[in-house]
C-alpha positions, 0 to 999 in steps of 0.5 A: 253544838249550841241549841237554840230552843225557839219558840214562834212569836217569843222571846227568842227570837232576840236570841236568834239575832244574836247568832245571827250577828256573831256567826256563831254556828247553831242548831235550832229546833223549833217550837209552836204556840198552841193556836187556842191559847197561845201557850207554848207546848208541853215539849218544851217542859221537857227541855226546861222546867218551866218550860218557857222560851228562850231556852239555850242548850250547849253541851252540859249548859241549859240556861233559861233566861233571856238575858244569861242567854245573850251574856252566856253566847257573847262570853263563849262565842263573842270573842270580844264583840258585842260587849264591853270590857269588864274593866271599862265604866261603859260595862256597868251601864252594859250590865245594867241594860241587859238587866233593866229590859226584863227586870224593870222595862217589861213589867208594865208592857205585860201587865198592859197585855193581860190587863187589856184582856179584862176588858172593861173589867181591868179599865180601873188599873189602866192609868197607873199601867199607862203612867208606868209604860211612859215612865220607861219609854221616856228613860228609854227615849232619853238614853238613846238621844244622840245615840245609834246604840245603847252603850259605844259605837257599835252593837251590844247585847243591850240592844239585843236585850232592849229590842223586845221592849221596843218591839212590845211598845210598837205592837201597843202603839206607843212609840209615837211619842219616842222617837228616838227610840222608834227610830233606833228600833228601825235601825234595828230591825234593818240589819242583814243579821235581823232580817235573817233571824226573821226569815229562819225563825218565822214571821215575827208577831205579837198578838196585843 
């Protein structure tokens, strides 16, 4: 059976939605941040290297990265849903939405929230950081005006992919000036699918 390794306040949280969405039948074991240090624990070097989450496990199959994981499930277990057809013009913009939220998306978010922990140290980087984080939202803001999803009619796994960085921009208070993309993140978060993956993985915070 597939294995959902989840980690509390992470990354595979998404994961967790998008089983939920498929009904794809799942095990989840659980993992905890250390409460100090918000590293996650040694445990989970054990099922991957670098030990990071999201880590799926399905049969011989372990995969790392968030956005092979929500291509993975949805080849294997979409059963056509949630993706378009590889044929289809729609599927590059696809492809590419799964690969822009970690590739070029959440660059400046997580650079914002080490940067931030510098204190006055990190105030010089702060306005290429900020820059950077507009440049994107507003890509992102425009891409969705006029639109419920972020490719067709119906959900795909760009949504799911591109939620985190919805989610990050709502922790640092950045969405006021999007919204499209605020108003997309609330559709988001109000799907029966979400809000199980929330009551199964745990409260859903992100610590700026």
């Amino acid at each position: 059976m597939l294995t959902l390794h989840h980690l509390n306040d992470s990354r595979s949280q998404r994961i967790l939605w998008l089983l939920e969405e498929l009904g794809t039948p799942y095990e989840m074991k659980r993992y905890q941040r250390n409460a100090t240090t918000r590293l996650a624990p040694p445990e989970l070097n054990d099922i991957h290297p670098l030990g990071k989450s999201p880590v799926i496990t399905d049969g011989d199959v372990k995969i790392a990265e968030s956005g092979a994981i929500v291509d993975y499930i949805i080849r294997r277990y979409g059963k056509g849903a949630m993706m378009p057809a590889t044929d289809s013009a729609e599927y590059e913009a696809y492809n590419e939405w799964l690969h822009y939220a970690e590739g070029s998306a959440m660059l400046p978010l997580m650079l914002n929230l080490y940067v931030s922990r510098l204190k006055e140290a990190g105030a010089p980087l702060h306005p290429r950081i900020d820059s950077e984080i507009a440049n994107h939202l507003g890509y992102v803001d425009r891409a969705l005006k006029g639109r419920e999803f972020f490719i067709g009619p119906s959900l795909t796994g760009a949504d799911i992919q591109m939620s985190f960085v919805g989610d990050m921009a709502k922790v640092f208070e950045k969405l006021g000036a999007y919204p499209n993309l605020a108003a997309w993140l609330s559709r988001m978060h109000a799907r029966p699918a979400f809000r199980r993956s929330i009551e199964k993985g745990g409260a859903y915070r992100f610590a700026k």
